[in-house]
C-alpha positions in Angstrom: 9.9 -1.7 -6.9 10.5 2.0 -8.2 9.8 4.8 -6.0 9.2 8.3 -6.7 7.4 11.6 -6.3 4.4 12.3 -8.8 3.4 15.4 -8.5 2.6 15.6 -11.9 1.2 12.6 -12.6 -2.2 10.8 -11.2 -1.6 7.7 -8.9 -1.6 4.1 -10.3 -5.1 2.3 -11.0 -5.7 -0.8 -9.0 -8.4 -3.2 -8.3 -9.4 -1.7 -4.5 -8.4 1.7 -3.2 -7.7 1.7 0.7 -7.6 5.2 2.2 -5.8 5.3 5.5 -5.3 9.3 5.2 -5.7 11.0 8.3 -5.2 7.8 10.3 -2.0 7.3 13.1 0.1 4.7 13.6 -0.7 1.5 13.4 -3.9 2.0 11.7 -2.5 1.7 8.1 -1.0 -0.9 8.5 -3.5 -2.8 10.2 -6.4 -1.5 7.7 -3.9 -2.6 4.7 -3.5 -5.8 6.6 -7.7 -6.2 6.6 -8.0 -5.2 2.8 -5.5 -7.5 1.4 -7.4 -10.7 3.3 -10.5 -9.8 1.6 -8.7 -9.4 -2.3 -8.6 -12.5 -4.7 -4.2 -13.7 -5.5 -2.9 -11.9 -8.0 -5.0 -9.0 -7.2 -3.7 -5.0 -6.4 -4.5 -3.0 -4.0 -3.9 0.9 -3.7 -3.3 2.6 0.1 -3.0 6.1 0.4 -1.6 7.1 3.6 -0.4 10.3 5.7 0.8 9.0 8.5 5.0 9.1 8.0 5.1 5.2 9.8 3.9 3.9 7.0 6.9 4.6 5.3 8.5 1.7 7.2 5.5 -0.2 8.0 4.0 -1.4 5.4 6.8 -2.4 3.5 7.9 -4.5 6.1 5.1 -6.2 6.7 4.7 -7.1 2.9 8.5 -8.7 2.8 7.5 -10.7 5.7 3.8 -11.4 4.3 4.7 -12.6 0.3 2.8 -9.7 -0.8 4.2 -7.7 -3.7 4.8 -4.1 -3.3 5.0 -3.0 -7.1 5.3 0.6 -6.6 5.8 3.1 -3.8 5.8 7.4 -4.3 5.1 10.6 -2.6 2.5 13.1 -3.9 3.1 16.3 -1.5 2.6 14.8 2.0 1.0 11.9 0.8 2.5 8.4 1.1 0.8 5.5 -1.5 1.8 1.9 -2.2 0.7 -0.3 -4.7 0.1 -3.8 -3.8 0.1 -7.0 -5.4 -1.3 -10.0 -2.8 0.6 -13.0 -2.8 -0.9 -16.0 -5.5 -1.9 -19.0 -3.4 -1.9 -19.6 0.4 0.3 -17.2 2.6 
């Protein structure tokens, strides 16, 4: 897992985009929670999120889910995290 601000760069391409932007605490999480249930193992998944619990949140859920976080970064006061779901049952 790297992590990073990209403030020059674009954010990583994945197979579904999930934008929590805007939304508080615990929506991203649960909303990242939804989208990964409805992706194919092996599959990646992109959020975009604003609010700063995230940060925490989501990470934590994916050490405790078998989901793969592959990359984390900060563009301004953006958060994103790129997600690779679990292969097999979780």
């Amino acid at each position: 897992m790297t992590t990073g601000t990209m403030a020059t760069e674009t954010l990583p391409t994945a197979d579904e985009l999930l934008d929590a932007r805007g939304l508080r605490c615990p929506m991203p999480l649960l909303r990242t929670r939804q989208a990964l249930r409805h992706l194919s193992p092996g599959q990646t998944l992109l959020v975009r999120a604003t609010d700063a619990g995230a940060r925490r949140d989501i990470p934590a859920y994916l050490r405790q889910s078998g989901h793969e976080l592959v990359r984390t970064g900060e563009v301004d006061d953006e958060l994103w995290f790129l997600i690779r779901t679990a292969k097999g049952d979780i």
